[in-house]
N, C-alpha and C positions, 0 to 999 in steps of 0.2 A: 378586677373592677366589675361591679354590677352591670347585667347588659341593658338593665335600668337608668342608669346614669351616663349622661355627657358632660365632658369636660372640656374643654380648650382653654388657651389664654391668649389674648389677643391684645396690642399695645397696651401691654401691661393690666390689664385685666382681666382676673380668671373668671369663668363663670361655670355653673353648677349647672344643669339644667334637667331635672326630673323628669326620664321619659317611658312612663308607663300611666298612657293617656287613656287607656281605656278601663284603668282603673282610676281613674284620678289622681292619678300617681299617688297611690297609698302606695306608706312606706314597708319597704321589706327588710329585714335585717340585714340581708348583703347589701344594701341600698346605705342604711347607715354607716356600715363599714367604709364603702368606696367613698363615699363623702370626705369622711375621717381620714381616710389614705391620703385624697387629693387636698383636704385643708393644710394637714403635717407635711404634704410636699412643697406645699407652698406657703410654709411659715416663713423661711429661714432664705428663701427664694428673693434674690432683689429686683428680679424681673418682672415679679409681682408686686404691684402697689397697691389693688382692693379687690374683691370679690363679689359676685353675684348672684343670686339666686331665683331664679325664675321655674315654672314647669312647662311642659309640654302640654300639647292638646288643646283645645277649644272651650273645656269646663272650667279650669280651675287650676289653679297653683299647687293642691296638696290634700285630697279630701282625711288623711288623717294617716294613723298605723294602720299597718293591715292585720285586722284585729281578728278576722277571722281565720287568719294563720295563728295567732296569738291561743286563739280559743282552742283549738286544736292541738297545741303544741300542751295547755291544760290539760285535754283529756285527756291526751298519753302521755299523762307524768312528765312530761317532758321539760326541760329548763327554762321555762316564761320568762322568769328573772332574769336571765341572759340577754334576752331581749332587750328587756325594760333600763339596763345598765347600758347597755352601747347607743341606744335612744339617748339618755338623759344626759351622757359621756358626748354626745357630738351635741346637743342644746346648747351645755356650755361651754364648750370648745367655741362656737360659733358667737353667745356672745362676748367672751374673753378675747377673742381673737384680735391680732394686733395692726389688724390691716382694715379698712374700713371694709362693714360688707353692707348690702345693700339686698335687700329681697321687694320681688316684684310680685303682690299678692293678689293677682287678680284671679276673678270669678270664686270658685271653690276655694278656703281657706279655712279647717277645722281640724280638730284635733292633735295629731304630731305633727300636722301641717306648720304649726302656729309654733309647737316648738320648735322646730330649725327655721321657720321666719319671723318671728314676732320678737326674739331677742337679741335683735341687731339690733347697728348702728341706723339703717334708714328702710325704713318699713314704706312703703308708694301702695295705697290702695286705689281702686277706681269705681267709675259709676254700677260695674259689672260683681262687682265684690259681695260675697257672702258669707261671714263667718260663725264658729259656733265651737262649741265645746260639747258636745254630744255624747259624754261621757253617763248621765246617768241614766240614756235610754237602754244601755248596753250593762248595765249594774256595775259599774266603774266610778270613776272621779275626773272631775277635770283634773288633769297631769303635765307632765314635760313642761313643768315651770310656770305655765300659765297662772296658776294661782295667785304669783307675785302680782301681776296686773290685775288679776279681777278681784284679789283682797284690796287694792288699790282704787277699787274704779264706782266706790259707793253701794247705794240701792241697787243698781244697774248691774255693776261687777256682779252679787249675789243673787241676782235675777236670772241671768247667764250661768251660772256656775249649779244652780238647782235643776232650772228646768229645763235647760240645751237650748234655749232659745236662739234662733238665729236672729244676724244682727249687721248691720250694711260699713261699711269703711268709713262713712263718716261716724257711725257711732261709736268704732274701733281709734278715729282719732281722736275724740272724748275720753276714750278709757285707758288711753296710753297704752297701744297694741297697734298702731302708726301714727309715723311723723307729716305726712303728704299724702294729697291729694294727686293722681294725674292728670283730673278730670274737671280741674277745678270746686267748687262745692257741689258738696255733695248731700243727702239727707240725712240725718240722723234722729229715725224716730223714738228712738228709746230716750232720748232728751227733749222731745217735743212735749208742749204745755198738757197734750192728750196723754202721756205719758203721767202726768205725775201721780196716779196710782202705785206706779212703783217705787218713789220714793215713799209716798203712804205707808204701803204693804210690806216694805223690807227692812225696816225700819230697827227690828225687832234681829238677834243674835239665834233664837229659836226656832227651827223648822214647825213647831205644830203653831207657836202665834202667826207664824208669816202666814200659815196655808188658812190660819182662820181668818187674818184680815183679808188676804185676797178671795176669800167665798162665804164674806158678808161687804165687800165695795161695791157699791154704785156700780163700778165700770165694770161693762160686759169683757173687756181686757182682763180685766184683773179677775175677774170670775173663770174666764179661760184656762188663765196661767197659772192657777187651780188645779182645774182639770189635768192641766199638763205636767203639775205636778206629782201630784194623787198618781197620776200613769208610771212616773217614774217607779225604777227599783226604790222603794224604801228605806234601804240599809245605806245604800246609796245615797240618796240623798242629806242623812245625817251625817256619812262621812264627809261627804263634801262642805257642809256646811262648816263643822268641826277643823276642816282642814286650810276652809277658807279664811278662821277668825286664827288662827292660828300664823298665818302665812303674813298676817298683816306685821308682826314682828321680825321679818326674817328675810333676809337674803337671797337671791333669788338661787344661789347654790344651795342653804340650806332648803330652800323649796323642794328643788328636784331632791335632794336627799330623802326629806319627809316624804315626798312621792315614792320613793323608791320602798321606802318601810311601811309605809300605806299599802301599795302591792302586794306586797308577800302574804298580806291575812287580808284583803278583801280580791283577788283575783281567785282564790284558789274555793272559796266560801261559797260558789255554786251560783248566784248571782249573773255574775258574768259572761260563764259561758251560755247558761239559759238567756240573757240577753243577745249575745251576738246569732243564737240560733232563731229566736222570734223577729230579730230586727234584719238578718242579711242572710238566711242560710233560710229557714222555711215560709221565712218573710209574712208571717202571720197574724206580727204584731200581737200575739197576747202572752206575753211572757209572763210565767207562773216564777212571782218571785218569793223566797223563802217567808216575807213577811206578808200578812194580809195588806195591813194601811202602816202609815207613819207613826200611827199612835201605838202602832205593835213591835215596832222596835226597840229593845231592851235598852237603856242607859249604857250597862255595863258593858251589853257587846259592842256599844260603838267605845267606850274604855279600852279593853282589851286590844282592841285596833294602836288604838294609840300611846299604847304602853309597852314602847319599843326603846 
């Protein structure tokens, strides 16, 4: 077992509990494993009746993979993909599972976070909640299944899934990524009347109309979230987009599959790790990504991507 993870079960309830708080319990691949060990010992268990999910620490539930091991394991040839399958392998384990589970997503909740929480049975956000898919500051994709909800979740879903936008638990129960509240109501401004920019703006299947209605809208919002686009990796963002009109047909196993064969030709395409070094390693924030703008991304190599 991970010296990351706690496990107990107490009148008949197991619970999980991610304890590497001063990362925000990003996940580590022996972290997935023990998960997986302690779920399969408590399949078949009738001591057990449902399970839990909580983190450790004062920030947050899960601020994601830990990707800067991930980048690393790229640069020395090393087997990423191994990774990315025992990630995606405990997703759906967790929400197949045949005992009820229950994750508690308070504060931090992004990335592989949202994979082993967001595909339960009962998802409890609170007033403290902050989520995000932060995939394409790092030249990546929203992944670990999430796609199935944010292909789901409108203007909004494709809002989030482009520019990493972060986004509070009430707007998480709008998008169907929680079921409850602990906190009673909560805000949700990405569906606020100030909001409807983004219904405006995302209107559109296209990464280059979307970036041109939002940096010709009236709203100083929507000219932003522009900017924050334009910032993202490039390549990046058409796969994602690509991946998100695709997911709206599919399963949420077939998701993480697609995720899986996404990976293998956009992690290794140089992207990525010059993300995870500009965003967490030399913290510079000016990643040199392979494409100038969005409009310089070829058709064909986002094709290729998805011609698996």
């Amino acid at each position: 077992m991970s010296e990351f993870i706690v496990t107990e079960v107490q009148d008949g309830i197991a619970r999980i509990t991610l304890n590497r708080p001063r990362a925000i319990n990003a996940l580590t691949e022996d972290m997935f494993i023990a998960m997986y060990e302690a779920l399969t010992a408590w399949h078949d268990d009738d001591a057990v009746t449902a399970v839990e999910l909580a983190g450790n620490g004062d920030r947050g539930f899960c601020a994601g993979a830990d990707v800067r091991a991930l980048a690393e394991t790229v640069r020395d040839g090393g087997p990423f993909l191994r990774y990315l399958e025992t990630e995606y392998a405990l997703d759906i384990m967790l929400a197949n599972y045949p005992k009820p589970v229950t994750s508690f997503l308070r504060g931090i909740a992004m990335g592989g976070g949202l994979g082993i929480g967001a595909h339960v049975d009962r998802r409890i956000v609170y007033a403290d909640t902050v989520m995000a898919m932060p995939e394409t500051k790092i030249g990546f994709f929203p992944d670990a299944g999430v796609m199935y909800q944010l292909s789901r979740a409108g203007a909004v879903g494709k809002h989030v899934a482009l520019t990493s936008a972060t986004f509070t638990g009430g707007d998480a129960l709008l998008m169907g990524l929680a079921d409850e509240s602990a906190d009673g109501d909560l805000p949700a401004p990405m569906f606020d009347e100030s909001a409807a920019w983004i219904h405006e703006c995302y209107a559109s299947d296209d990464v280059l109309e979307v970036v041109a209605a939002l940096e010709s809208h009236p709203s100083e919002q929507a000219r932003a979230a522009a900017r924050d686009l334009r910032a993202r990796s490039p390549f990046s963002v058409h796969v994602a987009m690509r991946a998100l009109v695709r997911a709206r047909r599919l399963h949420l196993a077939e998701v993480l599959a697609q995720d899986l064969r996404l990976a293998e030709t956009v992690i290794p395409s140089g992207d990525f790790v010059e993300g995870v070094r500009a965003l967490l390693v030399d913290k510079d924030n000016a990643p040199a990504w392979r494409h100038a703008s969005l409009e310089d991304v070829p058709a064909d190599e986002v094709d290729r991507v998805f011609a698996y």
